[in-house]
TORSEMAR-898670 format. One line per 5 residues: number of its first residue (from 1); their letters; for each residue x, y, z of C-alpha. Coordinates in pm, whole numbers. Layout:
# TORSEMAR-898670
NUM	a	X/Y/Z  ...
***
This chain:
# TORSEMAR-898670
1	xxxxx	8159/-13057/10092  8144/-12995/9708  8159/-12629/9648  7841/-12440/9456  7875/-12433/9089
6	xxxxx	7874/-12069/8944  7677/-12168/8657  7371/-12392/8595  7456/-12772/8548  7359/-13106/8368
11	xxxxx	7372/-13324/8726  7221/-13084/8922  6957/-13024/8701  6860/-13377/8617  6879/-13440/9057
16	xxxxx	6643/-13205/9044  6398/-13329/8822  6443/-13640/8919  6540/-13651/9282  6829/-13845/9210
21	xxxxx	7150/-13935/9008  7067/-14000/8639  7317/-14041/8395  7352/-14023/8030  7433/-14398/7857
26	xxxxx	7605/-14342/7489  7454/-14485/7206  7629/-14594/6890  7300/-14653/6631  7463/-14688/6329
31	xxxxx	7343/-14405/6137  7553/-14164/5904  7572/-13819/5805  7490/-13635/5497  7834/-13439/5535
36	xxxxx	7987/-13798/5526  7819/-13983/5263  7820/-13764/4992  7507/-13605/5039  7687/-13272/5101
41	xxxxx	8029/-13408/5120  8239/-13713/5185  8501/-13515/5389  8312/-13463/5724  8390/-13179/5940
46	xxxxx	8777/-13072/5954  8802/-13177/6318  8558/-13499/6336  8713/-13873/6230  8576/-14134/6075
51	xxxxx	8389/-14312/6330  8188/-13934/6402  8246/-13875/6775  8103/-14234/6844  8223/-14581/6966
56	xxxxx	8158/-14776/6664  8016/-15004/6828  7680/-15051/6624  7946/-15155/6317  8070/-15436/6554
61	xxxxx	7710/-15589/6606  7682/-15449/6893  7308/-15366/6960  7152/-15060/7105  6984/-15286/7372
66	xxxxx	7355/-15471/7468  7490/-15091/7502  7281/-14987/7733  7300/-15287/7916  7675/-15260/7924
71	xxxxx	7618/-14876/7995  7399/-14940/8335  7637/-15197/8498  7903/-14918/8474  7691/-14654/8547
76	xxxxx	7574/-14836/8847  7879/-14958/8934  8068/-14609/8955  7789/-14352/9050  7521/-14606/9198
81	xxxxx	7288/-14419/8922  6941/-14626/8905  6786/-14378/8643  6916/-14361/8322  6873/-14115/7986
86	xxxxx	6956/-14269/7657  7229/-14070/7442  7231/-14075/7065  7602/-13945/7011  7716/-14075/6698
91	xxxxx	7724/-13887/6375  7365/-13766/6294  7103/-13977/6485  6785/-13778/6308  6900/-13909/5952
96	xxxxx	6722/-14160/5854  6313/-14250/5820  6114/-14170/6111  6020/-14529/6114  6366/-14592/6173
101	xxxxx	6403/-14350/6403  6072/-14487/6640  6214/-14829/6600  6580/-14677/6768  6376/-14467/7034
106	xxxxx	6150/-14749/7135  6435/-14975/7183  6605/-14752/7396  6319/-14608/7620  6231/-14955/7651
111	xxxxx	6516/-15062/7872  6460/-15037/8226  6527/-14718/8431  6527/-14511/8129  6371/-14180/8178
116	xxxxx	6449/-13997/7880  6684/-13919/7546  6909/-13703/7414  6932/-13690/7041  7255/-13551/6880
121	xxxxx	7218/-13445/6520  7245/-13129/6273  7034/-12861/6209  6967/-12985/5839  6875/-13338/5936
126	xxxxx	6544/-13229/6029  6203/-13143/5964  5839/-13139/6091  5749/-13526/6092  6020/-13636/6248
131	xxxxx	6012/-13356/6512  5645/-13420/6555  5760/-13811/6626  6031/-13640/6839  5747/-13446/7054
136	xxxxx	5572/-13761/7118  5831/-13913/7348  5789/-13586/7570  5447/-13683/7726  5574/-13968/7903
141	xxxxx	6006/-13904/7890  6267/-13599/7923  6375/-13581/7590  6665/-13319/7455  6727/-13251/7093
146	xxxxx	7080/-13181/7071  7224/-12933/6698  7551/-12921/6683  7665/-12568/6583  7991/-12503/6641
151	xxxxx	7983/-12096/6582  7728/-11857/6486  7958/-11700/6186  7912/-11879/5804  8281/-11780/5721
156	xxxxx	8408/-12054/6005  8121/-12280/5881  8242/-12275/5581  8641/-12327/5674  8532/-12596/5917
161	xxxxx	8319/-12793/5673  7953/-12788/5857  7812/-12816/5537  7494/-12567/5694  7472/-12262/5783
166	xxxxx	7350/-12026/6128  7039/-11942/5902  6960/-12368/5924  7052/-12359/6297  6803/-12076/6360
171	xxxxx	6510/-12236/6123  6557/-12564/6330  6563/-12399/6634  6227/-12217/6566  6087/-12537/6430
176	xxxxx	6180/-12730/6771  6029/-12479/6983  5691/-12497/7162  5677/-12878/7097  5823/-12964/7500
181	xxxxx	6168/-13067/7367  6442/-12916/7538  6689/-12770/7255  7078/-12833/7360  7365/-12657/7097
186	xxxxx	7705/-12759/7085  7962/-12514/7047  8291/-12518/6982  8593/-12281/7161  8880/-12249/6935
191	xxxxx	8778/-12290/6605  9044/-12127/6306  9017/-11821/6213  8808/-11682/6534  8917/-11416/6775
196	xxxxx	8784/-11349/7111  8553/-11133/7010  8396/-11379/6723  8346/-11627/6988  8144/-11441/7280
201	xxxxx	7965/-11294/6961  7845/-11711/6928  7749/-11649/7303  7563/-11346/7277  7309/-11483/6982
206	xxxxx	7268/-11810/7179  7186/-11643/7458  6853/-11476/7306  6796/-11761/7079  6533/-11964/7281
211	xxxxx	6750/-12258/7364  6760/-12423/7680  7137/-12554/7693  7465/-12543/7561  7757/-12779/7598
216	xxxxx	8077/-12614/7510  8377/-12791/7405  8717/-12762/7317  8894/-12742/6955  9117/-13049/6982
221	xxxxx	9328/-13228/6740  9224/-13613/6666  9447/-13863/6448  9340/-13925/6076  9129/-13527/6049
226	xxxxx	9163/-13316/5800  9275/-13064/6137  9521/-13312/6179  9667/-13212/5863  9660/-12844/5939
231	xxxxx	9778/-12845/6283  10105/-13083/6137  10186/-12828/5885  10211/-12563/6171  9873/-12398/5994
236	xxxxx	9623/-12466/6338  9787/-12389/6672  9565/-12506/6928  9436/-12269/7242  9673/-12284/7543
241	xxxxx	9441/-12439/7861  9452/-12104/8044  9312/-11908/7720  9077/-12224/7684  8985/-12158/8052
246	xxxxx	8894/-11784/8055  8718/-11815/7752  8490/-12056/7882  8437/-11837/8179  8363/-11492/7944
251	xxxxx	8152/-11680/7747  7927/-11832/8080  7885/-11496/8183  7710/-11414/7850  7439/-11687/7887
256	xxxxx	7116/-11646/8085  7114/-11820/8427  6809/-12037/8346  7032/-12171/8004  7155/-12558/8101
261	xxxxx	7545/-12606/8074  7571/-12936/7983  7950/-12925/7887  8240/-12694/7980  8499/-12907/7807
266	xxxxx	8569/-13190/7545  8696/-13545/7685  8916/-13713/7401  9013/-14073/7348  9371/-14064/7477
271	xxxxx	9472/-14261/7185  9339/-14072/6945  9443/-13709/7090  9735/-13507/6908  9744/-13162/7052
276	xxxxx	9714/-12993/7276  9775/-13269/7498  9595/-13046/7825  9298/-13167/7688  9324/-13507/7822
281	xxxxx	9358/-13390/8169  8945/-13316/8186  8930/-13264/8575  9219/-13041/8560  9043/-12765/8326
286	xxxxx	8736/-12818/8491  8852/-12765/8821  9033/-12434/8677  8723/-12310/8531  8541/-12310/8854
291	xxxxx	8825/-12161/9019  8864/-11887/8762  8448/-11808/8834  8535/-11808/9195  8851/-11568/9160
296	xxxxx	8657/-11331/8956  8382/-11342/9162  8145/-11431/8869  7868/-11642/8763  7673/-11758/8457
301	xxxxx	7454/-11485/8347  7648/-11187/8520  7714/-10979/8158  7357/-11113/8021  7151/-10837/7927
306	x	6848/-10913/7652
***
């Protein structure tokens, strides 16, 4: 018997809406990002490559409707998953027209078994029409806006190469709320220049910030960055997996209960990873995270005080 998570889950929460398994199908659509295309920069974020967290698989003609497709039969195949939610991953997926943007929903929510969407973009690729098109998926699908974050502090913004700052994250954040979209924020463990202390700082704003999830990942090293560069000339030195692992676990304990952990770790392309190489071993650190709540007794929300 699989043992009780100690904090509040993606699966289980989706099983419960939904009375069964429904899993997440990645979406490449083929749109950019105004920290890549000069907009605000043509350098990206220090740690991101060129292809923007995504499969590039929209560049290889590839359609949204063929992904998905592709994405079921695995789906199926592995988790016997009949309902499905539609995951724009790649670079920002909120830049660009919001008749663009209905035309990429609408193909995706049209597939069969799709029950909702999550959207992955950046606080500054966003405003009220396009949220207002956003909202109007809600009525009839479970739909997640995720802004990728990173830290609350502008000083590691600024090192890292955001190209925002918290002050966008928070206006977005208010914008997005009260409109039924469920707000996710990525955050990332490990970032230069942050202590302990800096990082369950992140945790402690997030946790009154009116968000509804969180997926927190690891600082890892991918081929061709501009962190690539850094960690080669011995100026990044990556988090060990046990410091990885108890951070994870102080900064759970910071978050409300009710808050939706939709990550606990990254999941890099093997051939793309350069250090630290414990972060291809995903069911390793997750299995030590839940360990490390059970040792200590602890659980998601056990330090949260508003």
């Amino acid at each position: 018997m699989e043992k009780k998570k100690r904090y509040s889950d993606y699966n289980t929460y989706l099983r419960e809406l939904f009375g069964q398994r429904v899993q997440k199908i990645t979406i490449d659509a083929g749109l950019s990002c105004p920290n890549r295309d000069g907009s605000i920069s043509r350098k990206g974020c220090i740690y991101c490559n060129t292809k923007g967290s995504g499969s590039g698989l929209f560049a290889r003609g590839v359609s949204i409707k063929e992904q998905i497709q592709t994405g079921k039969i695995a789906m199926m195949k592995k988790y016997k998953a009949k309902k499905f939610m539609a995951y724009f991953q790649s670079y920002s997926n909120t830049y660009a027209t919001c008749a663009h943007m209905k035309q990429l929903y609408d193909q995706a929510l049209a597939c069969e078994g799709m029950v909702g969407m999550a959207i992955g973009t950046r606080p500054d690729c966003i405003d009220m029409e396009k949220l207002a098109l956003i909202e109007s998926y809600t009525k009839e699908y479970l739909v997640w806006l995720e802004y990728g974050l990173q830290s609350a502090h502008d000083d590691t913004l600024r090192f890292i190469n955001r190209g925002h700052t918290f002050k966008d994250f928070s206006t977005a954040v208010q914008l997005t709320r009260g409109r039924g979209i469920n707000i996710c924020t990525h955050v990332i463990l490990g970032l230069p220049g942050e202590d302990k202390k800096m990082m369950l700082e992140t945790a402690k704003i997030l946790a009154d910030s009116g968000i509804n999830g969180v997926k927190i990942h690891l600082l890892y090293v991918i081929k061709g960055t501009l962190l690539d560069k850094l960690w080669k000339n011995g100026d990044y030195i990556p988090m060990e997996q046990t410091e990885y692992v108890e951070m994870v676990c102080d900064f759970l304990e910071l978050l409300p209960d009710h808050m939706i952990i939709q990550r606990i770790t990254g999941d890099p392309h093997a051939d793309e990873l350069r250090a630290p190489l414990w972060a291809g071993r995903y069911r390793e650190t997750f299995n030590m995270i839940q360990h490390t709540l059970e040792r200590r007794n602890t659980f998601q929300g056990s330090k949260y005080h508003r």
